[in-house]
C-alpha positions in Angstrom: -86.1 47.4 26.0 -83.7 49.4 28.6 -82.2 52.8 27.0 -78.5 52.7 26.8 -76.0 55.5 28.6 -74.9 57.4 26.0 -71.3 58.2 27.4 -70.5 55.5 29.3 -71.6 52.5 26.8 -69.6 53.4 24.5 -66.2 52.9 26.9 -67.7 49.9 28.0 -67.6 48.2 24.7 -64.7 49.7 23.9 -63.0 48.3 26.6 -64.6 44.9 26.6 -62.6 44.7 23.1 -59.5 45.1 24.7 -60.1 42.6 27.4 -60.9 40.0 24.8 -57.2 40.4 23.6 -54.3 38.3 24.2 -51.2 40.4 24.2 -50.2 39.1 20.8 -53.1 40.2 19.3 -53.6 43.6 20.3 -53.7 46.6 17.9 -50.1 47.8 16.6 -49.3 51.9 16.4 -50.9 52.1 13.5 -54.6 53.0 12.0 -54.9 56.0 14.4 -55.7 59.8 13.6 -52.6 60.8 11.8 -53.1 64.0 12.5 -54.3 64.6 15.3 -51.5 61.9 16.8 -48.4 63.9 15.0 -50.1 67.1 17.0 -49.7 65.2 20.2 -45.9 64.1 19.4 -45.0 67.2 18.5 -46.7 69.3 21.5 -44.3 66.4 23.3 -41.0 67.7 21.6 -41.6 71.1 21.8 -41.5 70.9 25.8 -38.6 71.4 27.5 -36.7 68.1 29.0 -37.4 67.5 32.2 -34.9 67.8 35.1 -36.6 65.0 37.2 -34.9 61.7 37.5 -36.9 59.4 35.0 -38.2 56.3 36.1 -39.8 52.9 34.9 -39.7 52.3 31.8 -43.8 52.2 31.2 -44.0 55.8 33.0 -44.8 57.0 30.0 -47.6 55.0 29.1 -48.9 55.3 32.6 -49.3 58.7 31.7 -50.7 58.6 28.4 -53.1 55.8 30.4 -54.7 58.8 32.0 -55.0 60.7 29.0 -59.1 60.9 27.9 -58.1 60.7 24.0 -58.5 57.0 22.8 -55.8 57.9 20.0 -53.0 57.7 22.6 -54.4 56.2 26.1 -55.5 53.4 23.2 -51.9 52.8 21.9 -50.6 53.3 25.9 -53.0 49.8 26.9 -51.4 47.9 24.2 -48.0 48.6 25.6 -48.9 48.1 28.8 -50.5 44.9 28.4 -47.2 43.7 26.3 -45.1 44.7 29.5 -47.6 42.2 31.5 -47.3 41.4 34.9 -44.6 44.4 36.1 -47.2 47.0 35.6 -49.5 45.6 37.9 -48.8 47.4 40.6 -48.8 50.7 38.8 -52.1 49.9 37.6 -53.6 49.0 41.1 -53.1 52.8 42.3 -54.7 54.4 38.9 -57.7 51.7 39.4 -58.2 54.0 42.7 -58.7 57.1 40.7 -61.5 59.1 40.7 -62.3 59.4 36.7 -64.1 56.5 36.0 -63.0 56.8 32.7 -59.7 55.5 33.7 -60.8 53.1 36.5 -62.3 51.3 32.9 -59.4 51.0 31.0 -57.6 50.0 34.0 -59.7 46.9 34.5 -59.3 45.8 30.7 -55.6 46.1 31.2 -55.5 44.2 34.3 -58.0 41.4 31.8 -55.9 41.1 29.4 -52.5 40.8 31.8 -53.9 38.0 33.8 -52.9 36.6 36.9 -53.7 35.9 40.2 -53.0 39.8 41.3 -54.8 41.0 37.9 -57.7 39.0 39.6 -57.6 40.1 42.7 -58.1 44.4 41.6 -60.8 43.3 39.2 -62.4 41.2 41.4 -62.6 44.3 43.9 -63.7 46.8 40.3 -66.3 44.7 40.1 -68.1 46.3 43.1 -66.9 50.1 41.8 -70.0 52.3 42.8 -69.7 53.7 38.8 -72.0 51.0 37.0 -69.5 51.6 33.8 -66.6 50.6 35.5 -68.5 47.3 37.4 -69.5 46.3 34.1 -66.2 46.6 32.1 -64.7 44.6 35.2 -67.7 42.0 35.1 -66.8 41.1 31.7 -62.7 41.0 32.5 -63.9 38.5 35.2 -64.9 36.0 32.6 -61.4 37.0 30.6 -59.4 36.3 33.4 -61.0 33.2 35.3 -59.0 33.3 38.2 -60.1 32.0 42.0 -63.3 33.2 43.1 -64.4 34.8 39.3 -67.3 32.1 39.0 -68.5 33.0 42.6 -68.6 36.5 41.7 -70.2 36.4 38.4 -72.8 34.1 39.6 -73.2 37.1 42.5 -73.6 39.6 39.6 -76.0 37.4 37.7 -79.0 38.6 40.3 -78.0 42.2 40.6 -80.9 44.5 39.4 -79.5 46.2 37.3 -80.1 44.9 33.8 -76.4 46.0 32.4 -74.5 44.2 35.2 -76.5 40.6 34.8 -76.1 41.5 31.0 -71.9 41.6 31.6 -72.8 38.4 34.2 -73.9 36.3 31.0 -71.1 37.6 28.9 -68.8 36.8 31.5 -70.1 33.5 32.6 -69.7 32.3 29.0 -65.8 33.4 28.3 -65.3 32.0 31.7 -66.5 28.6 30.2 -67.0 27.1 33.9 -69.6 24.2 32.7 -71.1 25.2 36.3 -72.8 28.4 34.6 -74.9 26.5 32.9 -76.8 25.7 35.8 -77.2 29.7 36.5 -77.8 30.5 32.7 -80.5 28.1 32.0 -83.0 30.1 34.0 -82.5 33.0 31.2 -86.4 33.0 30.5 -87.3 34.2 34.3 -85.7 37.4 33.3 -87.7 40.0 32.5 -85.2 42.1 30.3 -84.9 40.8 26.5 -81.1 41.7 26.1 -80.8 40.0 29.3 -82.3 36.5 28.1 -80.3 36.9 24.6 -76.8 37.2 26.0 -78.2 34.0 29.0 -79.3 32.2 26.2 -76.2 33.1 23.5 -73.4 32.1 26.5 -75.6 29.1 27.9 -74.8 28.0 24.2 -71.5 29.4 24.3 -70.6 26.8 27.6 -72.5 23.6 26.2 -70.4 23.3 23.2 -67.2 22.4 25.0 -66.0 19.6 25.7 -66.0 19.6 29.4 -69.2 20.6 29.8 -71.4 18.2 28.0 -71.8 15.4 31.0 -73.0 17.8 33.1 -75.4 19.4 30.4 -76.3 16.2 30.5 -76.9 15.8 34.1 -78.9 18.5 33.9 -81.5 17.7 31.2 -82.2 14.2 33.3 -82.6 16.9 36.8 -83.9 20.4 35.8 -87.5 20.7 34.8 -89.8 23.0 33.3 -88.1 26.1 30.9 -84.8 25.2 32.7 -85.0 21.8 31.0 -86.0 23.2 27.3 -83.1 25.8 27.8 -80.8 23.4 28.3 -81.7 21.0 25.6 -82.1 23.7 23.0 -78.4 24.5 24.0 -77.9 21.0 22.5 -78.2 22.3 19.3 -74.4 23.0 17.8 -72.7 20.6 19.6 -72.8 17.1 18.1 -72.2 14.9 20.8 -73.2 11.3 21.0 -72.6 11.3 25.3 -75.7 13.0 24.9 -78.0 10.4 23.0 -79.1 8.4 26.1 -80.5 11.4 28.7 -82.0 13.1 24.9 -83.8 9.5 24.2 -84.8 9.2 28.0 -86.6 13.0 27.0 -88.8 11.5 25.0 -90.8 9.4 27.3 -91.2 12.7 29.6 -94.6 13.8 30.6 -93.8 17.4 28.9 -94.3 17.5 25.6 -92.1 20.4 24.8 -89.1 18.8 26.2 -90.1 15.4 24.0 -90.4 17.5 21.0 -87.3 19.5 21.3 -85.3 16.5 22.6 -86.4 14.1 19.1 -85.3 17.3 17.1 -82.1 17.7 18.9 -81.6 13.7 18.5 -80.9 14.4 15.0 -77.4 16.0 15.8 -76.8 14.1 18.7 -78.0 10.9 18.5 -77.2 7.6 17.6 -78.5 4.3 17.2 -78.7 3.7 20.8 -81.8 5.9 20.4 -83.7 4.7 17.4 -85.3 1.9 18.9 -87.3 5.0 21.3 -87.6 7.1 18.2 -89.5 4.1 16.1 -91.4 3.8 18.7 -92.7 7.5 18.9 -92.4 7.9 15.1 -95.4 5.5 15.0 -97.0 6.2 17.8 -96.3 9.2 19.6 -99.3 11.0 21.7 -98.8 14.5 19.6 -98.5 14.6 15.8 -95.3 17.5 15.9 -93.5 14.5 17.8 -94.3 11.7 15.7 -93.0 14.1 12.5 -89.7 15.5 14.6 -89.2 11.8 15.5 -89.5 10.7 12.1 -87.6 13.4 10.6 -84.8 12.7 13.0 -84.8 9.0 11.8 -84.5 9.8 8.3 -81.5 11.2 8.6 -80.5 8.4 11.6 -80.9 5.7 9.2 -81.0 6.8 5.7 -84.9 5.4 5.6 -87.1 7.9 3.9 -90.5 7.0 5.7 -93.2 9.4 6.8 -94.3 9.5 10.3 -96.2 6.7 11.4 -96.6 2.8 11.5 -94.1 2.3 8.5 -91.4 3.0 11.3 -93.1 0.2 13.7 -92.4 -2.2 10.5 -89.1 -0.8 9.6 -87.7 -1.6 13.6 -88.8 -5.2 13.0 -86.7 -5.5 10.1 -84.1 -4.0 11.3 -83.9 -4.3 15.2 -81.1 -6.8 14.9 -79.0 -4.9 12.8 -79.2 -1.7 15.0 -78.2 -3.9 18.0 -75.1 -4.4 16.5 -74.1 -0.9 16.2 -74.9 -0.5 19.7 -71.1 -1.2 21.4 -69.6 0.7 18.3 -71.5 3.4 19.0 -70.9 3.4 23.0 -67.3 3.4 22.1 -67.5 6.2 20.1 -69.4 8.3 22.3 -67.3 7.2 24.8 -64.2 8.7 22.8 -65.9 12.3 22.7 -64.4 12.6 26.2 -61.3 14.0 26.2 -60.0 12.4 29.0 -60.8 8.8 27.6 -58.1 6.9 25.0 -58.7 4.3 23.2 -56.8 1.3 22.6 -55.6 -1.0 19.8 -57.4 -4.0 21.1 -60.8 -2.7 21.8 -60.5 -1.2 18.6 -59.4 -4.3 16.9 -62.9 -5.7 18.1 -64.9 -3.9 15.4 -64.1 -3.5 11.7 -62.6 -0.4 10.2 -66.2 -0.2 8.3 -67.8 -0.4 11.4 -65.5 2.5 13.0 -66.3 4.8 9.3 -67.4 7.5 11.7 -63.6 8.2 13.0 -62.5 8.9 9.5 -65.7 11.2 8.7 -65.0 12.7 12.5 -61.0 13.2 11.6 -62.3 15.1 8.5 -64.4 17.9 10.3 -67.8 16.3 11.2 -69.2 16.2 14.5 -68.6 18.7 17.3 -65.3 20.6 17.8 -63.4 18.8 19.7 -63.9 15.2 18.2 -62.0 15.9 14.9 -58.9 15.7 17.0 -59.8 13.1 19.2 -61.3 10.8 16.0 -57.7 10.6 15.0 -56.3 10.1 17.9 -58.0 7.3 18.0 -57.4 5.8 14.7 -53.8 6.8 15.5 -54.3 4.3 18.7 -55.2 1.5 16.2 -52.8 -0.4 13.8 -52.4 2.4 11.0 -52.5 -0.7 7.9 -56.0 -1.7 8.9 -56.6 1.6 7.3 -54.9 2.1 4.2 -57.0 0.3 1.8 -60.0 2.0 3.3 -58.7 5.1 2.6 -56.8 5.1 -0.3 -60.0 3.7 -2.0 -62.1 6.7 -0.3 -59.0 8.8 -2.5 -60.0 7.4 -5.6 -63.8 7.3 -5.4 -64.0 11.3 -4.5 -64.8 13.8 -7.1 -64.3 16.6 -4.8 -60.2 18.1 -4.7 -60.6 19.4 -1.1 -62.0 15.8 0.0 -59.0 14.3 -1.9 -56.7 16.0 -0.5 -57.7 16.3 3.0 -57.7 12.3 3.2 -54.6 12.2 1.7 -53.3 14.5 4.4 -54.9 12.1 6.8 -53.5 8.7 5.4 -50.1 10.2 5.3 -50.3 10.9 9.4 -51.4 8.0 10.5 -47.5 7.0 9.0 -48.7 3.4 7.3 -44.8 2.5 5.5 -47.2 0.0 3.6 -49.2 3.2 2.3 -46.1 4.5 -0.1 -47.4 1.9 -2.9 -50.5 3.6 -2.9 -49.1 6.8 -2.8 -47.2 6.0 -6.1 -50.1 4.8 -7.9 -52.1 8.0 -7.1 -49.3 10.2 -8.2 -48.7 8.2 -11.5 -52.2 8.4 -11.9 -52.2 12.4 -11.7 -49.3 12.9 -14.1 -51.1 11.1 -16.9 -53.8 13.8 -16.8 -54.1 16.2 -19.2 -51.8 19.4 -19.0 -55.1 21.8 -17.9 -56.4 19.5 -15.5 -53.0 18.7 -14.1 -52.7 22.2 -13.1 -55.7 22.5 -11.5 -54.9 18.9 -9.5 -51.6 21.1 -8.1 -53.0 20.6 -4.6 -53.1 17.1 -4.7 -50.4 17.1 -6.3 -48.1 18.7 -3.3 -49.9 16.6 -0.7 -48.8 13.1 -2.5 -45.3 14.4 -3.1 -45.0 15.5 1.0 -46.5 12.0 1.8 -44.2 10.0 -0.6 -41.0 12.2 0.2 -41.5 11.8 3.5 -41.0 8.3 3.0 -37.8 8.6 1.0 -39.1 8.6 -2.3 -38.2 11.8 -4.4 -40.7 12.5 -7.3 -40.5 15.2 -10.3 
């Protein structure tokens, strides 16, 4: 564990906040010392005018830039970064000052401003001989992502010094490139802990987007060793289904750490197109932890509550036939997880709308971050009546108000004109509840009467 600088740390984080701010979110005049702030105003007033010519309009907060006092150079970064790109060239001669200080919150200006000029100062603050000021403008790299920020933050990544690789990772992972996770998976080489956190944290950080998972994926099938276990273990909050076939072709691998951790990871990634592999090791996997993460992965695959071992060998010869079956649905729906891929009515039309369940439960939340919006685009691609019943019975079989509601919400924008008979039968059906429970039904309430209105029928 490396000892932190006591003065300049401080900045550094201080700053970083800032450069994690869009312009709309940064702090308003308000929440500062009261008094000491009033003091400053009023030493203001109290000077004479001056005769000299005034000048750009931000002048003033150029000045109060300089000013070591967080109260007002604090306030003087928010305006400046409101003003945006004009002030860019202002900024470019205080990032040459000597205070390094300054040379700081110049850089998390020049983040949170953006832009190919922004890049181009912070790219040349990232080699400031002050390590304070390398590593405030290390971390804007990642904020800014301009042309040549990877290439310099993968440069950073092997400096030795421990703070600068430290802002590296940090960077690497608001950056998002899915290329950093090649350069973050090596995190347990490093020999500094806070180091191999913030690889680890922002290896994590890059895997669960959308863009990056075929290449995380690539990578499991080529890396080997702790590079491969890093990069499966990154697997573990996404909940993607593109990566069932490289995490089922893990568990044949001749390490046994990457077998284990791949069955585990199966369990949120996974689909059927792997439980045929996973029976298989379930019964008769070389290592007992396997057989059990294997099993315990199936159980929540396939609803079957078996313990490891040959029950699983008996339960895939019942079975296999049914699980091939699911195997195009669930190609199609891993397939769908890409953003770039839309689906279609007609190869939608070729399954059943119990067969594609998983869009609903996907449109409702469940599954990794970007597939709620994707699940109903595709169930908007497909012919909106095929899903009505479904739905509306799904409506009234919940007990849970938030579920009710939220598929109402969903039935009413996939815009089914059939779906207004539905609609009036669930709203009858609220206002013969009793007067308490009515009021606490208000939600659904609302949600039926925007569906039905919306559809030219006005309730009371």
């Amino acid at each position: 564990m490396r000892p932190l600088r006591v003065v300049t740390r401080p900045l550094v984080l201080a700053c970083l906040s800032l450069c994690m701010l869009a312009a709309e979110d940064l702090p308003k005049a308000e929440g500062v010392d009261v008094i000491r702030t009033a003091k400053a105003i009023a030493d203001a007033l109290g000077r004479p005018e001056s005769s000299v010519a005034h000048g750009k309009a931000w002048e003033a907060d150029i000045a109060a830039l300089t000013d070591p006092r967080p109260e007002i150079h604090t306030q003087a970064m928010s305006a400046l970064i409101r003003r945006g790109q004009p002030v860019i060239g202002d900024l470019t001669v205080l990032a040459k000052d000597q205070d390094p200080a300054l040379r700081m919150r110049v850089a998390a200006v020049l983040a949170a401003i953006g832009g190919d000029d922004a890049t181009r100062e912070i790219l040349s603050l990232s080699q400031d001989r002050d390590r304070g000021v390398a590593e405030v403008a290390t971390l804007a790299l990642g904020k800014v992502r301009g042309s040549g920020t990877y290439e310099r933050l993968s440069e950073i990544l092997q400096s030795p010094d421990p703070s600068l690789r430290q802002a590296a990772a940090r960077g690497l992972g608001m950056h998002g490139d899915p290329r950093g996770l090649g350069l973050l998976c090596v995190y347990t080489r490093d020999r500094d802990d806070l180091v191999r956190r913030d690889m680890r944290e922002n290896l994590a950080r890059i895997a669960t987007s959308a863009a990056a998972v075929p290449l995380l994926a690539e990578l499991i099938s080529t890396r080997t060793g702790t590079d491969r276990l890093a990069l499966i273990d990154a697997t573990a909050a996404i909940g993607d289904p593109r990566l069932s076939p490289v995490l089922t072709e893990m568990l044949t691998q001749p390490d046994l750490g990457a077998a284990r951790l791949a069955a585990h990871m199966l369990a949120i990634n996974g689909d059927s197109r792997a439980v045929e592999s996973l029976c298989r090791v379930a019964a008769q996997g070389r290592d007992q932890v396997l057989r059990e993460e294997a099993a315990n992965t199936l159980r929540l695959l396939t609803s079957h509550t078996a313990a490891a071992g040959t029950a699983w060998e008996l339960w895939w010869r019942n079975h296999a036939s049914d699980v091939a079956a699911l195997v195009a649905r669930d190609r199609l729906i891993a397939d769908l997880h890409d953003p770039a891929r839309n689906a279609t009515a007609s190869e939608l039309a070729a399954f059943s709308v119990g067969e594609l369940f998983k869009l609903v439960e996907g449109a409702l939340g469940r599954g990794a971050a970007w597939w709620p919006a994707r699940a109903f685009a595709a169930m908007a691609a497909d012919s909106p009546a095929r899903w009505t019943p479904v739905l509306l019975e799904r409506i009234e079989r919940a007990n849970d108000l938030r579920e009710r509601v939220r598929v109402i919400v969903l039935l009413d924008a996939l815009n089914d004109p059939g779906a207004v008979e539905g609609f009036k039968r669930l709203y009858a059906a609220l206002r013969k509840q009793p007067e308490v429970k009515a009021a606490a039904l208000g939600p659904e309430r609302v949600a039926l009467r925007v569906a039905l209105e919306r559809r030219g029928v006005t309730v009371h």
